[in-house]
MDAnalysis code that builds the backbone (N, CA, C; Angstrom):
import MDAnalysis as mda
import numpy as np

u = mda.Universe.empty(504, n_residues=168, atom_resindex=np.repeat(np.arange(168), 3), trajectory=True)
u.add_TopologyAttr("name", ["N", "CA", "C"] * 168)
u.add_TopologyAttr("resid", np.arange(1, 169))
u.add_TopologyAttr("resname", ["UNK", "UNK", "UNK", "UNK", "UNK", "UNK", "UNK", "UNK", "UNK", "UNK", "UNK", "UNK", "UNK", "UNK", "UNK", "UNK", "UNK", "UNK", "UNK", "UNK", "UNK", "UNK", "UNK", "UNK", "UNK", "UNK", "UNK", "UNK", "UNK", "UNK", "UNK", "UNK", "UNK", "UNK", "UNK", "UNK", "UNK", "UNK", "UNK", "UNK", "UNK", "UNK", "UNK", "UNK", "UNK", "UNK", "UNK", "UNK", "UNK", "UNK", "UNK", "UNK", "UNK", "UNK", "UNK", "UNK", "UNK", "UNK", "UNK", "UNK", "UNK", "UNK", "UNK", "UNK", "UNK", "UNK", "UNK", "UNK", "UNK", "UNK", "UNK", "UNK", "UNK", "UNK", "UNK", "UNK", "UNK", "UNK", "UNK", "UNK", "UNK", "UNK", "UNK", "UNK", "UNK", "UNK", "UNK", "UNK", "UNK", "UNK", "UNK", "UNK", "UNK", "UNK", "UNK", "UNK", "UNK", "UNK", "UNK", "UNK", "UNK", "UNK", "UNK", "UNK", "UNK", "UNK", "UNK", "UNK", "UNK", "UNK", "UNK", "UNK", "UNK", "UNK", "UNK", "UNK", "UNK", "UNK", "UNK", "UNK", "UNK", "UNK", "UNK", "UNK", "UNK", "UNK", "UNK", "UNK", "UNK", "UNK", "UNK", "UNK", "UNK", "UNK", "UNK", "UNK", "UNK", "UNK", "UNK", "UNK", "UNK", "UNK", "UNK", "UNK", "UNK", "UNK", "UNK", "UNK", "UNK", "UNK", "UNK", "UNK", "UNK", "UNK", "UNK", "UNK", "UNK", "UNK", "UNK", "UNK", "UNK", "UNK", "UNK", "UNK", "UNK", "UNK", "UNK", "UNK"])
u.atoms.positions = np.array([
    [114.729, 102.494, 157.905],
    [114.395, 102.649, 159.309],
    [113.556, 103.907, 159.527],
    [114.023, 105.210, 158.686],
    [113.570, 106.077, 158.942],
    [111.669, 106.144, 158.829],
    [111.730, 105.028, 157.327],
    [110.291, 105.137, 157.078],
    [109.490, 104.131, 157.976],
    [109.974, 103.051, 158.159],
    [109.210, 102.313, 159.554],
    [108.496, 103.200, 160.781],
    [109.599, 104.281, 160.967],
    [109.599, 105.045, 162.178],
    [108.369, 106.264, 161.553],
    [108.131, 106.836, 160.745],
    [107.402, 107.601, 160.154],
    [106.204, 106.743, 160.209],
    [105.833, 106.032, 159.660],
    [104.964, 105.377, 159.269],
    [104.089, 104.789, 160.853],
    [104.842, 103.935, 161.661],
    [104.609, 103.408, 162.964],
    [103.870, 104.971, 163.501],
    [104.983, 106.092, 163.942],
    [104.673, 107.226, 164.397],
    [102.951, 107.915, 164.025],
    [102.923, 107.353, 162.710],
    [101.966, 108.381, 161.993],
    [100.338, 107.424, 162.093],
    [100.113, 105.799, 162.394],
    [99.446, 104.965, 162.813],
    [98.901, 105.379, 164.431],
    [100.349, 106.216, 164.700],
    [100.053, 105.899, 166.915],
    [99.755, 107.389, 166.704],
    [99.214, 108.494, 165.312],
    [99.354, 109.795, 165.982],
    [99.532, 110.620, 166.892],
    [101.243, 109.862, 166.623],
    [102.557, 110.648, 167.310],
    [103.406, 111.163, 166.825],
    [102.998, 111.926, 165.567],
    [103.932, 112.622, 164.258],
    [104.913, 113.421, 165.216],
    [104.001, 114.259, 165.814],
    [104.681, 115.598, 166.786],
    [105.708, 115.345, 168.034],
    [105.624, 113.896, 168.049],
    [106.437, 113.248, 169.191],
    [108.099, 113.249, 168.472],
    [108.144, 113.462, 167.131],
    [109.575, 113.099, 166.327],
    [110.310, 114.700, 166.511],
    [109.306, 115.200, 166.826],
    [109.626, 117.041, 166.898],
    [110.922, 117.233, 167.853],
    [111.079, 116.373, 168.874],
    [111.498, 116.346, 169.983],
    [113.480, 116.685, 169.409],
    [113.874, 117.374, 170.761],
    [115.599, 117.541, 170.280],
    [116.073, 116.104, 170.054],
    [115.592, 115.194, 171.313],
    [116.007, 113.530, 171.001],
    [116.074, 112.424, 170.352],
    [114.639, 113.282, 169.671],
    [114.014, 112.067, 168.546],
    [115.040, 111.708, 167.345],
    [114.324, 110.030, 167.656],
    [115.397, 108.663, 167.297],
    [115.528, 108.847, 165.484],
    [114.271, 109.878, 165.283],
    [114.604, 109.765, 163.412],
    [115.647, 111.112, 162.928],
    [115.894, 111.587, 164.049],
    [116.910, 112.558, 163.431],
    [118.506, 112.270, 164.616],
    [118.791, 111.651, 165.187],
    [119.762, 111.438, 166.223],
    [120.751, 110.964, 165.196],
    [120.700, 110.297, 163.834],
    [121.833, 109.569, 162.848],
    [122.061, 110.674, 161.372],
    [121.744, 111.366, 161.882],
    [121.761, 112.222, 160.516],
    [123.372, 113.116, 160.659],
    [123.917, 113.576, 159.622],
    [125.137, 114.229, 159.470],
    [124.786, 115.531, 159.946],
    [124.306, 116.501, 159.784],
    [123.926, 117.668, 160.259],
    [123.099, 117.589, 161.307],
    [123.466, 118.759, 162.573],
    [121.872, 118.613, 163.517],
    [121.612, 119.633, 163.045],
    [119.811, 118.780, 163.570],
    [118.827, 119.668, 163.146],
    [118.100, 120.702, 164.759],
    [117.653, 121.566, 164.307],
    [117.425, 122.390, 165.466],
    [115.878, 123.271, 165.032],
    [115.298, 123.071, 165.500],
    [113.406, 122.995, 165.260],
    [113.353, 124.012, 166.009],
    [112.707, 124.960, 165.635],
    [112.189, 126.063, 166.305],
    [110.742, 126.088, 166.726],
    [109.866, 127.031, 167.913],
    [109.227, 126.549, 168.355],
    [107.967, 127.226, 167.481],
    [108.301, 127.850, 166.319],
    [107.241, 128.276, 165.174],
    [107.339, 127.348, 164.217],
    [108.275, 126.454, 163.758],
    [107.758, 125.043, 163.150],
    [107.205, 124.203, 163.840],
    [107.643, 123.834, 164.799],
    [106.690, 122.848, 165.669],
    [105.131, 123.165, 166.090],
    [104.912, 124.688, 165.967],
    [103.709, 124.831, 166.110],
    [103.002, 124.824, 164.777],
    [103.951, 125.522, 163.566],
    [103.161, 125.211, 162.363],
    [103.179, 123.631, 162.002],
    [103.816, 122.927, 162.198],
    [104.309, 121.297, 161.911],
    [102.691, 120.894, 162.423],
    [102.303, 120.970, 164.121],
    [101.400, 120.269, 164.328],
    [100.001, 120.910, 163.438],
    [99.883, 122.562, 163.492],
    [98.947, 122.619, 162.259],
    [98.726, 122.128, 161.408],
    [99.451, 121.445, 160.504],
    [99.266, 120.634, 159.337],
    [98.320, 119.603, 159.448],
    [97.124, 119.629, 158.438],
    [96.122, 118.826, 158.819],
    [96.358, 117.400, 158.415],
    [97.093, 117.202, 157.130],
    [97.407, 115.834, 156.600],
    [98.713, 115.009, 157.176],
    [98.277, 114.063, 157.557],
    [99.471, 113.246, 157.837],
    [100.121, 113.158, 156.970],
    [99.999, 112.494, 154.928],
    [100.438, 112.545, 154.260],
    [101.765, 114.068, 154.198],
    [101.388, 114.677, 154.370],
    [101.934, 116.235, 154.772],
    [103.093, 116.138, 155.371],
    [102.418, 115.878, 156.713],
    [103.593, 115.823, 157.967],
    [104.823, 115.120, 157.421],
    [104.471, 113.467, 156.754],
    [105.569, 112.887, 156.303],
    [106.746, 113.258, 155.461],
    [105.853, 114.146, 154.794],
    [106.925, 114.694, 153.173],
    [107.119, 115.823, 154.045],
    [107.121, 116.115, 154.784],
    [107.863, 117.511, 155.646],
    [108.675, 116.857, 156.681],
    [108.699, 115.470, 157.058],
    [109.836, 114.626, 158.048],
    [110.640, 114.281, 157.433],
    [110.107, 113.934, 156.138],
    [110.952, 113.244, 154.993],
    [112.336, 114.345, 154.547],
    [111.740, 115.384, 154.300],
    [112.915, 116.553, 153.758],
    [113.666, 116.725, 155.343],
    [112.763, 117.238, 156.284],
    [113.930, 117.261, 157.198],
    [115.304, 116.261, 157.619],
    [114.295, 114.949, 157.380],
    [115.589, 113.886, 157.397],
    [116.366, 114.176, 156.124],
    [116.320, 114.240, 155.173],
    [117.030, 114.597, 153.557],
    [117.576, 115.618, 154.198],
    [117.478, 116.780, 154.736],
    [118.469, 118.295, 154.913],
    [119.651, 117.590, 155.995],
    [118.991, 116.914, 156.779],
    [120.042, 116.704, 157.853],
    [120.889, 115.714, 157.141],
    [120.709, 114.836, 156.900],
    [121.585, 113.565, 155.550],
    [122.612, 114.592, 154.800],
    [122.985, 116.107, 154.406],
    [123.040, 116.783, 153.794],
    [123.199, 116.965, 152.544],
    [121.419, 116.724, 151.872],
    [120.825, 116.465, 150.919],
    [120.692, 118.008, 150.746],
    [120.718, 118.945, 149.277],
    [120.303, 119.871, 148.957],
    [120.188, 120.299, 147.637],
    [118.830, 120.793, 147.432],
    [117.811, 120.997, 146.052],
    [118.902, 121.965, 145.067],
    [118.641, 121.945, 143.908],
    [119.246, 122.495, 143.157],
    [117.936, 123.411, 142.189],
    [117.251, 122.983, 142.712],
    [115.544, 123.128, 141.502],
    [115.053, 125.121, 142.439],
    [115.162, 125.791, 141.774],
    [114.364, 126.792, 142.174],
    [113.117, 127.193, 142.213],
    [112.423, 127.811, 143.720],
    [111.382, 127.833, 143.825],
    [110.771, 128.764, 142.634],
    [109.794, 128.668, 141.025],
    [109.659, 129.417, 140.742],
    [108.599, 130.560, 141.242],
    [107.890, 129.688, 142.069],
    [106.778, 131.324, 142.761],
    [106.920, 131.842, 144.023],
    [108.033, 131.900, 144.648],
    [108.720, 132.819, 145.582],
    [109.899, 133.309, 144.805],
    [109.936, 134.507, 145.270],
    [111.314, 135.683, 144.757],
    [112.464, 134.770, 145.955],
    [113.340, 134.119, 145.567],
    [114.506, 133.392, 146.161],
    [115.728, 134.626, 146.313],
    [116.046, 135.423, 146.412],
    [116.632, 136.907, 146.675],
    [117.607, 136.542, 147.754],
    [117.261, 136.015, 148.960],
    [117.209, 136.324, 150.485],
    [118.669, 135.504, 150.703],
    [119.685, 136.390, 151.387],
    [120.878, 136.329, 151.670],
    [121.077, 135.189, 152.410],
    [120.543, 134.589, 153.416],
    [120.823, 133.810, 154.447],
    [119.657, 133.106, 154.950],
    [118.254, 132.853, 154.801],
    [117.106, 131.923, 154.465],
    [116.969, 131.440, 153.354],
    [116.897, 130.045, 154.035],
    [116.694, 129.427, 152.287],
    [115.095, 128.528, 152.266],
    [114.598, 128.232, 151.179],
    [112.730, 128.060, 151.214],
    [112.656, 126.948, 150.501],
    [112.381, 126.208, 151.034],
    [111.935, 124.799, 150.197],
    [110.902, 124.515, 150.002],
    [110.189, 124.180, 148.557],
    [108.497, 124.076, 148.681],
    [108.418, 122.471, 149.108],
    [107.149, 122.398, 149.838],
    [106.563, 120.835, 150.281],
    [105.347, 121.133, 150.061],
    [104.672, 120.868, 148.848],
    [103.339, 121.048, 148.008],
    [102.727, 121.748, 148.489],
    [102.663, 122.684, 148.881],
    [101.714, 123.747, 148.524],
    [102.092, 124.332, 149.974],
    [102.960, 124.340, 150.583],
    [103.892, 124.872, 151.773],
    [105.127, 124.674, 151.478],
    [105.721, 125.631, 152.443],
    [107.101, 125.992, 152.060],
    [107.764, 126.079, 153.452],
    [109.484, 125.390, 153.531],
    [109.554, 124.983, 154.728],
    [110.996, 125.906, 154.651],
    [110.895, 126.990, 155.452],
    [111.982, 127.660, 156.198],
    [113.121, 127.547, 156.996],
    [114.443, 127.698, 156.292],
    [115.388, 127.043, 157.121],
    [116.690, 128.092, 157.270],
    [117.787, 128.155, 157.917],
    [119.262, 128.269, 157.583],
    [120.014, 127.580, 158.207],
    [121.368, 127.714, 157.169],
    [122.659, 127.243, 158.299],
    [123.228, 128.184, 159.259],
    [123.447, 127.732, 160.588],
    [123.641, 128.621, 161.613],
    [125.012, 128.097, 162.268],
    [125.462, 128.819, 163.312],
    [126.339, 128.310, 163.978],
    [126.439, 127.787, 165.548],
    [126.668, 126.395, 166.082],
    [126.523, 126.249, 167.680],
    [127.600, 126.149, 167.983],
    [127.650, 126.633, 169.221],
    [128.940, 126.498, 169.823],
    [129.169, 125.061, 170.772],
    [130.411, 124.117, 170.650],
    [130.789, 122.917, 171.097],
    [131.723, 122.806, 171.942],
    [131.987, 122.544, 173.357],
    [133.153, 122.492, 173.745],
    [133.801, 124.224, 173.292],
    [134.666, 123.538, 172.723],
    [136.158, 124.898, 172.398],
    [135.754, 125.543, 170.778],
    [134.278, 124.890, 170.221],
    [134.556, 125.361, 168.900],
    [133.015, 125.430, 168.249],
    [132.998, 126.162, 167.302],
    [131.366, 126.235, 166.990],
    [131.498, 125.147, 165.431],
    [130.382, 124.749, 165.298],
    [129.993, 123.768, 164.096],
    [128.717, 124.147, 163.361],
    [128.505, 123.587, 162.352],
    [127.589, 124.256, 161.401],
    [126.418, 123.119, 161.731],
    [125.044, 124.255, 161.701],
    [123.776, 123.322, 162.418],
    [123.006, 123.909, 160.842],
    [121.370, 123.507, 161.004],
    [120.336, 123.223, 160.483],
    [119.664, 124.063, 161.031],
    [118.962, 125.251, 161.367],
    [117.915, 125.953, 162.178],
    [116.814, 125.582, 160.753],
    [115.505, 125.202, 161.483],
    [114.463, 125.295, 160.590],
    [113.509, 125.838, 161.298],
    [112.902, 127.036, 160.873],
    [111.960, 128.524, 161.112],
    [110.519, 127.817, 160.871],
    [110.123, 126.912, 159.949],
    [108.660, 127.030, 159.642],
    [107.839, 126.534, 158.981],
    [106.826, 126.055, 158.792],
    [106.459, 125.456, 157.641],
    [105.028, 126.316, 157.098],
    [105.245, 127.079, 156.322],
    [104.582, 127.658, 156.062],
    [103.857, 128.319, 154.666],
    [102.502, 128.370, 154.729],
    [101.968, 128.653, 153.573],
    [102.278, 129.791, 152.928],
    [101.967, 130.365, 151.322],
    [102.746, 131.191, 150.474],
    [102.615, 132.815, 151.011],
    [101.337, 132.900, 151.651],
    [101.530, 134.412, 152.114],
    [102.064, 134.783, 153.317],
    [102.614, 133.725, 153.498],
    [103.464, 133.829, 154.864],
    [104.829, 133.999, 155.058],
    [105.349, 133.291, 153.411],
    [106.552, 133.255, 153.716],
    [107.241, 134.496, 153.577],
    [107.169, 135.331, 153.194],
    [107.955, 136.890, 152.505],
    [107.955, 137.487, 153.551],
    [107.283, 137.811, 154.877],
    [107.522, 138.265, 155.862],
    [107.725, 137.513, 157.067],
    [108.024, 136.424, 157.229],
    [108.398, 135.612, 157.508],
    [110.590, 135.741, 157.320],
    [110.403, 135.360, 156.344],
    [111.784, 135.655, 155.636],
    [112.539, 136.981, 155.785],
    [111.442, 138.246, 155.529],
    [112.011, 139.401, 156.117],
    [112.049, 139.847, 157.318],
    [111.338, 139.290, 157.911],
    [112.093, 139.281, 159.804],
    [113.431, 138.265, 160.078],
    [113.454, 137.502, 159.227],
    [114.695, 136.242, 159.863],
    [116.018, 137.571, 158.841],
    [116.148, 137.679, 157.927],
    [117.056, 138.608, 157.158],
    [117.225, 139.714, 157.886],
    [116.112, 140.620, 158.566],
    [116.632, 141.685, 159.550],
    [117.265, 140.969, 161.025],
    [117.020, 139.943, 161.196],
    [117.736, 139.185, 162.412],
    [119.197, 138.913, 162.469],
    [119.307, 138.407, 160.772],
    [120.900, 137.919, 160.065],
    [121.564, 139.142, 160.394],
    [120.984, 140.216, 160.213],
    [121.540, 141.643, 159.722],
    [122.788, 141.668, 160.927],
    [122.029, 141.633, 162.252],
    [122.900, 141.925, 163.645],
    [123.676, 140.761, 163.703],
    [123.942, 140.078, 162.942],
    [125.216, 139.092, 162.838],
    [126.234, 139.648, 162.216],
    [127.725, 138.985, 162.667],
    [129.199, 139.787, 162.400],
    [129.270, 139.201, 160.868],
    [129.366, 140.268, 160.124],
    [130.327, 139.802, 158.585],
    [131.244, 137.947, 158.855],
    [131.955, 137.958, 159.793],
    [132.356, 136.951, 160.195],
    [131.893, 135.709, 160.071],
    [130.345, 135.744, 161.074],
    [129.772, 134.785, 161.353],
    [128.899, 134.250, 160.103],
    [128.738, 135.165, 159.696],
    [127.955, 134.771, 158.838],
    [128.616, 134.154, 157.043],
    [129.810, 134.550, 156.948],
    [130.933, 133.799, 155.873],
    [130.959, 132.571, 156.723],
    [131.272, 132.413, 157.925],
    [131.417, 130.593, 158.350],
    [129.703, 130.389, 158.173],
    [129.148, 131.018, 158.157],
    [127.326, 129.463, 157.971],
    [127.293, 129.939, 156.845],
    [127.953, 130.610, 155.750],
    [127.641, 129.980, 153.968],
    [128.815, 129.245, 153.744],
    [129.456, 129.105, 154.600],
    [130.526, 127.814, 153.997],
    [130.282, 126.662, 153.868],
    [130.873, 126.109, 152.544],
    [130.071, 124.689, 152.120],
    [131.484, 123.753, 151.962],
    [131.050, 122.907, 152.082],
    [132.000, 121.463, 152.017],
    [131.113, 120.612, 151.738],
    [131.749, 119.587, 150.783],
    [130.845, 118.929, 150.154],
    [131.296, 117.138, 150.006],
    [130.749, 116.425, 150.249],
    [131.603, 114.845, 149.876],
    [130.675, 114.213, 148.704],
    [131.118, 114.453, 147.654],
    [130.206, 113.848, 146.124],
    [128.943, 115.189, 146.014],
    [128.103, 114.916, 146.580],
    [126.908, 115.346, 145.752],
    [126.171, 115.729, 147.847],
    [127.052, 115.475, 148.817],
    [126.318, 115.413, 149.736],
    [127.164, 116.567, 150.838],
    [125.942, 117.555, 151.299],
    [127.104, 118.770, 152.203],
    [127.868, 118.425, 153.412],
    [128.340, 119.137, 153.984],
    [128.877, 118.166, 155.135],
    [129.574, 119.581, 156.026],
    [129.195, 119.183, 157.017],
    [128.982, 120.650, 157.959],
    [130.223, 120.816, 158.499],
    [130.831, 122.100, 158.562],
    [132.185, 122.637, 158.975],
    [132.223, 122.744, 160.242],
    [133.701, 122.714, 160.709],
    [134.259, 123.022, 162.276],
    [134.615, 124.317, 161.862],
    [134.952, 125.302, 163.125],
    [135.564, 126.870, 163.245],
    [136.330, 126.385, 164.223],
    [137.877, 126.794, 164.348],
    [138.610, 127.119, 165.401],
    [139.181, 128.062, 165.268],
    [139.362, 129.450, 166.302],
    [139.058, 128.991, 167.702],
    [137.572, 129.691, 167.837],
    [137.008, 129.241, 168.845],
    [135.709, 130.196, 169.154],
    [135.998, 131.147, 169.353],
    [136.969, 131.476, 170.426],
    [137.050, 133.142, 170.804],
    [137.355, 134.108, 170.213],
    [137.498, 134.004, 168.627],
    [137.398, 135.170, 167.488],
    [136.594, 135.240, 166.766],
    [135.329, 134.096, 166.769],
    [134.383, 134.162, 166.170],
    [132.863, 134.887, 167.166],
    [132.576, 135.906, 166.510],
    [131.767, 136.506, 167.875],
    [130.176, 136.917, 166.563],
    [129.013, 136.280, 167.271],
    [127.766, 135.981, 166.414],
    [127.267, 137.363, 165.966],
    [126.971, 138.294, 166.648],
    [126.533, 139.320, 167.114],
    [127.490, 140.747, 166.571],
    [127.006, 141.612, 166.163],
    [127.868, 142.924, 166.421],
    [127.093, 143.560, 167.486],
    [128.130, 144.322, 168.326],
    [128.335, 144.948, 169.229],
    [128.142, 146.661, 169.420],
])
């Protein structure tokens, strides 16, 4: 379904229409995904449709909670809490974050970017000085992993009101 929808989308060049919080190719996925408004602007930069796809394609794969085991060898992979996925000859910026639900926060998808190689290192070192002002706390619940076979699967926190994002 997903590739019908890619494919249809990418005929009506309406790639950028899937960008959307609503859109129907990410609404079934196990993880939400949460697009920031510097991927969506680098997303529509991308000149190749071919491109766009294998960059819809992984986003649907991250949200499925599909994750690479293969290291990037020409980025320094160092970085505490961004993680960098190459998509040929771009590299697509992401972490796990935390939203708050009702009475309880759950583990999301933030994706930062899609972006070419001299971009990403400072790129990455502004999102890592961002992590920084997050609580020791918060940040042990978004590296927590749970896993079913080979596939991640995103955690609940209870209660919210001791989990606080921010230091103070």
């Amino acid at each position: 379904m997903c590739k019908l929808v890619l494919h249809v989308k990418q005929k009506l060049d309406e790639l950028d229409n899937l960008l959307n919080a609503d859109s129907t190719i990410f609404s079934n996925t196990r993880w939400k995904l949460v697009l920031s408004d510097g991927f969506r602007k680098s997303f529509i930069e991308l000149k190749s449709p071919q491109l766009n796809r294998e960059v819809l394609q992984k986003l649907f794969k991250l949200g499925g909670g599909w994750r690479t085991t293969v290291k990037n060898s020409d980025i320094c992979d160092t970085f505490q809490h961004a993680k960098v996925y190459k998509v040929r000859d771009f590299y697509l910026i992401w972490n796990t974050d935390m939203e708050k639900k009702e009475r309880r926060f759950f583990q999301i998808i933030r994706i930062w970017g899609i972006l070419s190689h001299k971009h990403v290192a400072r790129t990455v070192q502004h999102l890592e000085n961002l992590f920084s002002m997050y609580t020791d706390d918060y940040l042990d619940h978004c590296r927590r992993v749970q896993t079913e076979g080979y596939v991640f699967i995103f955690c609940w926190v209870y209660p919210f009101s001791r989990l606080v994002p921010f230091i103070l």
